[in-house]
C-alpha positions as CSV (number, residue, x, y, z in Angstrom):
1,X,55.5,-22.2,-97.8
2,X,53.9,-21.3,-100.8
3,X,52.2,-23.3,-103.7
4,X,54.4,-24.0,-107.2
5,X,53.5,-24.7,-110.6
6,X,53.1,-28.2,-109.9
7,X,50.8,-27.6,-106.9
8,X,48.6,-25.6,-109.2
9,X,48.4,-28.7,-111.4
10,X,47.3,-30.9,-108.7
11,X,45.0,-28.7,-107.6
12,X,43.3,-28.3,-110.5
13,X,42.9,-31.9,-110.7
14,X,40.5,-31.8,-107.7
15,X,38.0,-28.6,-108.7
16,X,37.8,-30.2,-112.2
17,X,36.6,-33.6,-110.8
18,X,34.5,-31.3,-107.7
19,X,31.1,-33.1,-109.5
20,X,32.3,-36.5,-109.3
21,X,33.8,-36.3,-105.9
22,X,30.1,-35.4,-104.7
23,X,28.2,-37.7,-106.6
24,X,30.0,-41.0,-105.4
25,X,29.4,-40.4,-101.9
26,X,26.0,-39.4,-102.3
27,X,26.1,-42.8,-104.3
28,X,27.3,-44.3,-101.0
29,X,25.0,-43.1,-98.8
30,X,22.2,-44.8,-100.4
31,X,24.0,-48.0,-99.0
32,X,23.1,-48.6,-95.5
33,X,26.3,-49.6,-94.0
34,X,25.4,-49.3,-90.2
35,X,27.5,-50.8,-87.7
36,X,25.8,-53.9,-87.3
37,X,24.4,-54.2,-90.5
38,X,26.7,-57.0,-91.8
39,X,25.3,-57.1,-95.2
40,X,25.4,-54.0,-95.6
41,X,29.0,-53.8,-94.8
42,X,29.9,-55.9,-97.2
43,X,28.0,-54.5,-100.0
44,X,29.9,-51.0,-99.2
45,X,33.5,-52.6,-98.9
46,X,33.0,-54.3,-102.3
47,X,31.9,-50.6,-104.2
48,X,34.4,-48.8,-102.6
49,X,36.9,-51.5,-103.9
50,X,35.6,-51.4,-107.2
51,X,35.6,-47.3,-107.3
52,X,39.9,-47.7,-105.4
53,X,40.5,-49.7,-108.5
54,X,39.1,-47.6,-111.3
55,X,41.0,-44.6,-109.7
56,X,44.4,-45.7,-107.9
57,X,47.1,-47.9,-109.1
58,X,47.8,-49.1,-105.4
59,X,47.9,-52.1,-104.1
60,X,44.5,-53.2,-102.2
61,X,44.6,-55.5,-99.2
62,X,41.0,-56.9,-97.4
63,X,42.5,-56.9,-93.9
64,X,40.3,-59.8,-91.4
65,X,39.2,-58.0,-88.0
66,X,39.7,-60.2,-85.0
67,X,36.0,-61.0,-83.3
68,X,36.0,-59.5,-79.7
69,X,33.8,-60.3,-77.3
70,X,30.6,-58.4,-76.9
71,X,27.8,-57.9,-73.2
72,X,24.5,-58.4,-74.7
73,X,21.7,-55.9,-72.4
74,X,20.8,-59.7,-70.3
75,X,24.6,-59.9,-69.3
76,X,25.1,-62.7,-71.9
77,X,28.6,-62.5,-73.6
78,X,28.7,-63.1,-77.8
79,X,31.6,-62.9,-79.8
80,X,31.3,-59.7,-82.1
81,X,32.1,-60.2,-85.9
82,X,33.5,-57.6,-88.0
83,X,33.9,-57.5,-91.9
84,X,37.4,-56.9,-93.4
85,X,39.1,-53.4,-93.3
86,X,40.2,-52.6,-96.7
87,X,43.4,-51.0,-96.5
88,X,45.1,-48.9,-99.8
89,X,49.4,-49.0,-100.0
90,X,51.3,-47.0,-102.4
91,X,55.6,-46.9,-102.4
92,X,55.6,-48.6,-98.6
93,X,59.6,-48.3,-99.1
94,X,59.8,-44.1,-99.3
95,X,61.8,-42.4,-97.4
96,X,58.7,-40.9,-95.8
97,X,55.2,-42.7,-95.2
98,X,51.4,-40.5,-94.5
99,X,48.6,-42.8,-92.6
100,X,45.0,-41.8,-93.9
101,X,42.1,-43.4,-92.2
102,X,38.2,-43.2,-92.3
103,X,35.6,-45.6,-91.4
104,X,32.8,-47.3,-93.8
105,X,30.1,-47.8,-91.3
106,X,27.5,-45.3,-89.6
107,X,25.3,-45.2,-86.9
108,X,21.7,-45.9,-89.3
109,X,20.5,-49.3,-88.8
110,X,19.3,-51.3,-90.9
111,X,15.8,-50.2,-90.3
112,X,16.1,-46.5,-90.5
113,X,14.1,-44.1,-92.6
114,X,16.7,-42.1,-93.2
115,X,18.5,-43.8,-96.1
116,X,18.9,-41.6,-98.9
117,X,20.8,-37.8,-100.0
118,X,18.7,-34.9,-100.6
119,X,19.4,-31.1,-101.2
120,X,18.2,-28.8,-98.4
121,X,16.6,-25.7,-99.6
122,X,20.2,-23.8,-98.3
123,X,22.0,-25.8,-100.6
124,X,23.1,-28.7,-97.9
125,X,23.3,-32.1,-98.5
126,X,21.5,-33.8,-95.7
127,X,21.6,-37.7,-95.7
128,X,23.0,-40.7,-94.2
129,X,27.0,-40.7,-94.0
130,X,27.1,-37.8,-96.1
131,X,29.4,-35.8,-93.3
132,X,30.5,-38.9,-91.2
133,X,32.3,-40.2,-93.4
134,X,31.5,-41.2,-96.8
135,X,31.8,-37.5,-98.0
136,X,35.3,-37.9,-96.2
137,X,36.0,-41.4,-97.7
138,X,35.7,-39.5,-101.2
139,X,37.9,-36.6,-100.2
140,X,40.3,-39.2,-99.3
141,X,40.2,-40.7,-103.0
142,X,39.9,-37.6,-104.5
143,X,43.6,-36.2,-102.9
144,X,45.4,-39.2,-103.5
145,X,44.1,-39.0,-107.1
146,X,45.5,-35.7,-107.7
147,X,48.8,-36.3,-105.3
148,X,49.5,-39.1,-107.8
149,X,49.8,-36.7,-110.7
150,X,52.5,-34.4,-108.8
151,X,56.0,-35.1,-110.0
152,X,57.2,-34.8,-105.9
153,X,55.2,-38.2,-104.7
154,X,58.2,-40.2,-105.2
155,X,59.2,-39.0,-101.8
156,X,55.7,-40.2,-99.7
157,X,54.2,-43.6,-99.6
158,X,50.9,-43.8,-98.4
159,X,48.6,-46.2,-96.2
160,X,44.8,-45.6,-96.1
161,X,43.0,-48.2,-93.9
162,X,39.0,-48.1,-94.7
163,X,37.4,-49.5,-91.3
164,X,34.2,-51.2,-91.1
165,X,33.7,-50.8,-87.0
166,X,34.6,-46.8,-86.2
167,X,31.3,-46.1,-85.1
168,X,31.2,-48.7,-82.0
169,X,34.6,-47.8,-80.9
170,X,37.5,-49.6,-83.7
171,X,37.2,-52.5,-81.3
172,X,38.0,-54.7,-84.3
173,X,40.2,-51.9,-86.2
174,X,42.3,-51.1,-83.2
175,X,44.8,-53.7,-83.5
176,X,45.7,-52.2,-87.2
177,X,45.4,-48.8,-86.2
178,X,48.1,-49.0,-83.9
179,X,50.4,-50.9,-86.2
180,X,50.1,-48.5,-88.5
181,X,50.6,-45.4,-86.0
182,X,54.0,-46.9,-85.0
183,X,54.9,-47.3,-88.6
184,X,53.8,-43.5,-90.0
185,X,55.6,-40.6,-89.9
186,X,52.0,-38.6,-90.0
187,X,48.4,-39.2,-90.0
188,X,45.4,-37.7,-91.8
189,X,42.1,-38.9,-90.9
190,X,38.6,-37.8,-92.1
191,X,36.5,-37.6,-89.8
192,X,33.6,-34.2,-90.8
193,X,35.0,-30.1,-90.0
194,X,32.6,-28.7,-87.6
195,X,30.2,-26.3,-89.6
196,X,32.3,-22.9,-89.5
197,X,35.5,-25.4,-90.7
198,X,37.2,-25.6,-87.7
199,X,38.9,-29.0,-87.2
200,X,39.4,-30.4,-83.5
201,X,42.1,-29.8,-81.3
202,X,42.9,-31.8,-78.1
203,X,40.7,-34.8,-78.0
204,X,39.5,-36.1,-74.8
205,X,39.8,-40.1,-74.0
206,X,36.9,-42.4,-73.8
207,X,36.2,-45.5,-72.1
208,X,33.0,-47.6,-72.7
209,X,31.9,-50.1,-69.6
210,X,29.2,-52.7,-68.8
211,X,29.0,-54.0,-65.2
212,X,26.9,-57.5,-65.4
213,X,25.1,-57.5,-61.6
214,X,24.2,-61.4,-61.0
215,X,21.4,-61.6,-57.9
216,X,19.3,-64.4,-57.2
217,X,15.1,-64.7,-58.6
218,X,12.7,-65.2,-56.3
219,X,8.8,-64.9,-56.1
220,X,7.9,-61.3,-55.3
221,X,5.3,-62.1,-53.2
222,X,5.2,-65.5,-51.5
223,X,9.4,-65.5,-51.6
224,X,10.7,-61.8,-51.9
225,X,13.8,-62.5,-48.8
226,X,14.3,-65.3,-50.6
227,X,15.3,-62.9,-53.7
228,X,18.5,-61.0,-53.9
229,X,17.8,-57.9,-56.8
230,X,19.9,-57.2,-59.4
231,X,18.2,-54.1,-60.8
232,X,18.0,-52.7,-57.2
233,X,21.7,-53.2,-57.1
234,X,22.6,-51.7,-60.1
235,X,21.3,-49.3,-59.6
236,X,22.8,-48.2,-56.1
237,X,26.1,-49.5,-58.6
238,X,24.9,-46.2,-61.0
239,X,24.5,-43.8,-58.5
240,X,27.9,-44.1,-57.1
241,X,29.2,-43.7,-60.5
242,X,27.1,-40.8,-61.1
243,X,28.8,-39.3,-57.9
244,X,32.5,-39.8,-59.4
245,X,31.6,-36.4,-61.5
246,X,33.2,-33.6,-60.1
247,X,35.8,-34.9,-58.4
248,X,38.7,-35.2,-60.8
249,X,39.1,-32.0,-63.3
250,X,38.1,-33.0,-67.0
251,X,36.6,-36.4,-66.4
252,X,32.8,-36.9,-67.0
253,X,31.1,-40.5,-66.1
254,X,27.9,-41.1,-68.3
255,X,25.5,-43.7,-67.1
256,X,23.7,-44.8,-70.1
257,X,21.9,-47.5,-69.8
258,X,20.6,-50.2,-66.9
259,X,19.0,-53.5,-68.8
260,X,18.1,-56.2,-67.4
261,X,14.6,-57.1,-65.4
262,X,12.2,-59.3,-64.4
263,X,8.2,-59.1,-64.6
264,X,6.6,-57.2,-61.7
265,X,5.7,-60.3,-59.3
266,X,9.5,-61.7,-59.6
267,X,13.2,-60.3,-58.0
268,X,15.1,-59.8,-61.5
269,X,18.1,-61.9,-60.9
270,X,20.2,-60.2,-63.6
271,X,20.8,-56.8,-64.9
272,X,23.8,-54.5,-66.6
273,X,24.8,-50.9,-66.5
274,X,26.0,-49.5,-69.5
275,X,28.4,-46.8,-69.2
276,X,31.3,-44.3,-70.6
277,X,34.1,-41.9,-69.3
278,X,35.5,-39.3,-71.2
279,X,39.0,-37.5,-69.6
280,X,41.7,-34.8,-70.9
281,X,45.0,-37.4,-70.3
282,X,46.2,-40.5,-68.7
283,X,46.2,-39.6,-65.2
284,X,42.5,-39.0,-65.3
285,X,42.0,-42.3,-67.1
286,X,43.7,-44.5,-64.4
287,X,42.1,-42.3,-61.7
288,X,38.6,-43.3,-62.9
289,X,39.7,-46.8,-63.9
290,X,40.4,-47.3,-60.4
291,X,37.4,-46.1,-59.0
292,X,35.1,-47.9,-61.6
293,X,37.2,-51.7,-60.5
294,X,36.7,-50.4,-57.1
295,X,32.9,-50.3,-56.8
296,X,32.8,-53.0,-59.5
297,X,34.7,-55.3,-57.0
298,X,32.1,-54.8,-53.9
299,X,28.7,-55.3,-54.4
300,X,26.2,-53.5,-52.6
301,X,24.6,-55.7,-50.7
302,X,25.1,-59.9,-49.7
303,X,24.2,-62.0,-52.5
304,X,24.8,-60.3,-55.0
305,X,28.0,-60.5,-58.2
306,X,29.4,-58.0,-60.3
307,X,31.8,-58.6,-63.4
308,X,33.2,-56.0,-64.9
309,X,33.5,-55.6,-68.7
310,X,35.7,-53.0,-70.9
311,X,37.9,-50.5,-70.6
312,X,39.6,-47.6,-72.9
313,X,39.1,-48.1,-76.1
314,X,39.9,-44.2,-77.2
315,X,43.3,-42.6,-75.4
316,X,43.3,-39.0,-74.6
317,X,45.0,-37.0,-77.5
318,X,46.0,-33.9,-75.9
319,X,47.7,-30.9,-77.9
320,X,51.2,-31.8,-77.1
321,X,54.3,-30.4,-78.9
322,X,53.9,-32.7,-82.1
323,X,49.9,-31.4,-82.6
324,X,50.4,-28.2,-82.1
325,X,53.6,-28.1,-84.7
326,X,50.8,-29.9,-87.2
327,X,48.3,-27.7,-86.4
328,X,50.6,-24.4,-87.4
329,X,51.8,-25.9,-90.4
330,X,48.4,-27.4,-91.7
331,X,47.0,-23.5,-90.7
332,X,49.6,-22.1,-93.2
333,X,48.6,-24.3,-95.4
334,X,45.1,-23.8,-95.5
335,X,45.7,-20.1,-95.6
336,X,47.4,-20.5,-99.0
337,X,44.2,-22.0,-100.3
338,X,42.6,-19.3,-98.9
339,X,40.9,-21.7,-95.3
340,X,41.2,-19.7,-92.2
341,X,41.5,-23.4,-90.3
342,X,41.2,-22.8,-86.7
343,X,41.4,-25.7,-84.1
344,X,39.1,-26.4,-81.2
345,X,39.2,-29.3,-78.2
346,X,36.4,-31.5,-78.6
347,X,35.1,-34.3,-76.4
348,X,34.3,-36.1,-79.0
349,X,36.7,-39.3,-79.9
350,X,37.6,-40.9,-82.7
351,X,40.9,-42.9,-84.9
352,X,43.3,-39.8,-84.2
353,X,43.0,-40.5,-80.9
354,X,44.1,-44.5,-80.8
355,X,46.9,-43.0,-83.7
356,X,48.3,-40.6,-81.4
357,X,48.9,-43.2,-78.8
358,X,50.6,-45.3,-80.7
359,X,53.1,-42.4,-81.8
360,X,51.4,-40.7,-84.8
361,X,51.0,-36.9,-84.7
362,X,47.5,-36.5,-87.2
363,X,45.0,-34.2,-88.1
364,X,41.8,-36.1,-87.9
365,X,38.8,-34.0,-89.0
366,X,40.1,-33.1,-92.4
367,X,37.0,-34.2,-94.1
368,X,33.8,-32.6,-95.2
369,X,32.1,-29.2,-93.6
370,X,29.1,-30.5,-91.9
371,X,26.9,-31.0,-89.0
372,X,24.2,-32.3,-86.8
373,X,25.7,-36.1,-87.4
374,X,24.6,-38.9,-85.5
375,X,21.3,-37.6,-86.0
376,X,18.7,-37.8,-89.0
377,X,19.2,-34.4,-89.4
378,X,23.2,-34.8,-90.8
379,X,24.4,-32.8,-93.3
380,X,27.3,-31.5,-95.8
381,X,28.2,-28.2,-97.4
382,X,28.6,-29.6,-101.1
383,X,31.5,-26.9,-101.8
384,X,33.5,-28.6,-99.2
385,X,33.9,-31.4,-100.7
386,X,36.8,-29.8,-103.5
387,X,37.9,-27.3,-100.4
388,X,38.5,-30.2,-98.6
389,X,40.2,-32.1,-100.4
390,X,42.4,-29.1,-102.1
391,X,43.8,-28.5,-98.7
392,X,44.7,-32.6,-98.2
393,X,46.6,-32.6,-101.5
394,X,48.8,-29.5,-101.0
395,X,49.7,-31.2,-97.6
396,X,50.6,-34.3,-99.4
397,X,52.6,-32.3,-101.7
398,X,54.5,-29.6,-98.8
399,X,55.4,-33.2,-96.9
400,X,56.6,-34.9,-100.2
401,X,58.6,-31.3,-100.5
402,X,59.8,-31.4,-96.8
403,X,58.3,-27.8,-96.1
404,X,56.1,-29.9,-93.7
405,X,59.1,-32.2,-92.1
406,X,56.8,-35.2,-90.9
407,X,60.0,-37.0,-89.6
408,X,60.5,-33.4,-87.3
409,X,56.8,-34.3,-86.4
410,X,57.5,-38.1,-85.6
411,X,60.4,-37.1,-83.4
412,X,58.3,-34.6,-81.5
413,X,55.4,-37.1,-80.8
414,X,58.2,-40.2,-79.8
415,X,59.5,-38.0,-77.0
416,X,56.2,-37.6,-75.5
417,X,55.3,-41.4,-75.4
């Protein structure tokens, strides 16, 4: 593998434009677009539209999420509305077809201070989004502007799918995910490079659970037998769950949350644990689905009922013989652009993982170099932003090429299904 003339030109596409490829997701951060923030969400889907427009000549679809059904912290059940998806198609008849996904939401409310891009004294650009993943929405944009310049992209079609519901698990998003997953040859996704650049590995799987405990309200005083108590009961319900650590290499349990309650002088007749399970493949996700239906089924003492709520949202994605072919030829390729790209597990979940399952070998933290998201302390290195999205465009271009044989990948990653 090495870079041509042509790459060259593509590549200079993306340092000349390095400025603007910044400034629009710092543009973007400045719209709160947190998961629940439906306003918000909107607002985001209909600039990132406009800015898809100015720049690509692809056809742009608004793809309706289907409302799933949410456990409210009293037990209560609501259905959960999503705004569209906006999903980007170029050539869907090519011989060969690339998935790219990101997500336009992030975990700030509404209500949070932090709203706004500044510079950090050391240069970093700390702000909302800026890492995870409007800085990797714009990398997106910025290497399929420059791929669509290279005389080779007659030979790749491309899908990006823009999701509105990453953040709480693709609940909504899922659905397309996997449709497109069967469909690809191979996936890119954007999720932030740790600081150093290293993008992530194995992934483990994730489940997210709520178990709703029904007992019966009573006066704490003059009536306490009468009582059956829900909080006491959940949280026998938590303990046991907390004791599933340790007992089946890779998986952790994380009790989260008990809601729920009653004031002091009554038996609360109602409370939910809140709960996730990360494990390394699909024997450790059935083993601990078992055990969580298990103590779900038998409550811990008479009069009390249990429902049980969720499941695996996020399948392991474990370095099997499709990844680890990507990860060697994305390596070479960053190494031509001068990016020593190592790869490192994580425990942390995201799209790659529900593309995997559904038969898609993908890199999915090819966006910015950044850090400390999730937190008001998040931030990007502003030179990774061209970096980046250099290395996505020379990918684009070695598949269109064949000197990375996505079909060789596909095959590899079908066998293992």
């Amino acid at each position: 593998m090495q870079i041509l003339d042509d790459d060259r030109v593509a590549l200079a596409h993306v340092e000349a434009r390095g400025d603007a490829i910044i400034d629009r997701a710092v543009a973007w951060c400045a719209i709160n677009s947190g998961s629940r923030n439906l306003d918000g969400l909107n607002t985001q889907l209909d600039v990132l539209e406009a800015e898809v427009r100015h720049s690509l000549s692809c056809d742009i679809e608004r793809v309706p999420l289907v409302e799933t059904i949410e456990v409210g912290d009293n037990g209560v059940l609501t259905e959960q509305p999503y705004p569209p998806a906006l999903r980007l198609t170029m050539r869907p008849q090519a011989p060969t077809q690339v998935v790219l996904t990101g997500h336009y939401d992030t975990v700030y409310p509404a209500s949070s201070p932090f709203q706004t891009v500044r510079v950090r004294d050391d240069g970093a650009l700390h702000g909302p989004g800026i890492a995870d993943m409007k800085g990797g929405i714009s990398v997106i944009l910025a290497a399929l502007e420059a791929f669509e310049d290279h005389p080779a992209r007659h030979a790749v079609g491309w899908t990006v799918l823009l999701s509105p519901d990453e953040e709480i698990g693709s609940l909504g998003s899922g659905p397309v995910l996997a449709e497109l997953g069967r469909r690809g040859h191979l996936g890119l996704t954007y999720e932030p490079a740790m600081p150093d650049g290293a993008l992530a590995g194995a992934r483990k799987g994730s489940a997210n659970w709520r178990i709703v405990v029904h007992g019966r309200s009573a006066h704490a005083g003059r009536a306490f037998h009468e009582g059956r108590n829900a909080i006491a009961g959940a949280a026998i319900i938590a303990a046991a769950l907390h004791a599933l650590n340790g007992r089946h290499e890779g998986v952790t349990l994380n009790v989260a949350r008990i809601t729920g309650g009653a004031p002091l002088n009554v038996v609360p007749d109602v409370a939910v644990i809140h709960f996730n399970a990360r494990v390394p493949d699909q024997a450790a996700a059935a083993w601990v689905s078992e055990q969580v239906a298990q103590l779900a089924a038998h409550p811990p003492f008479e009069g009390l009922t249990t429902d049980l709520h969720g499941g695996f949202t996020r399948p392991p994605k474990p370095a099997d013989a499709s990844q680890q072919a990507l990860m060697a030829v994305v390596a070479k390729a960053g190494a031509l652009l001068g990016q020593d790209i190592v790869f490192k597990p994580s425990g942390g979940v995201c799209e790659g993982n529900n593309l995997h399952a559904a038969g898609l070998p993908n890199i999915d933290t090819l966006g910015v170099r950044g850090g400390d998201i999730h937190s008001e302390a998040e931030f990007a290195w502003p030179e990774s932003f061209v970096e980046r999205a250099q290395l996505s465009t020379l990918i684009l271009a070695k598949v269109a090429s064949g000197e990375i044989d996505a079909h060789a990948l596909k095959r590899l990653r079908l066998e293992t299904l």
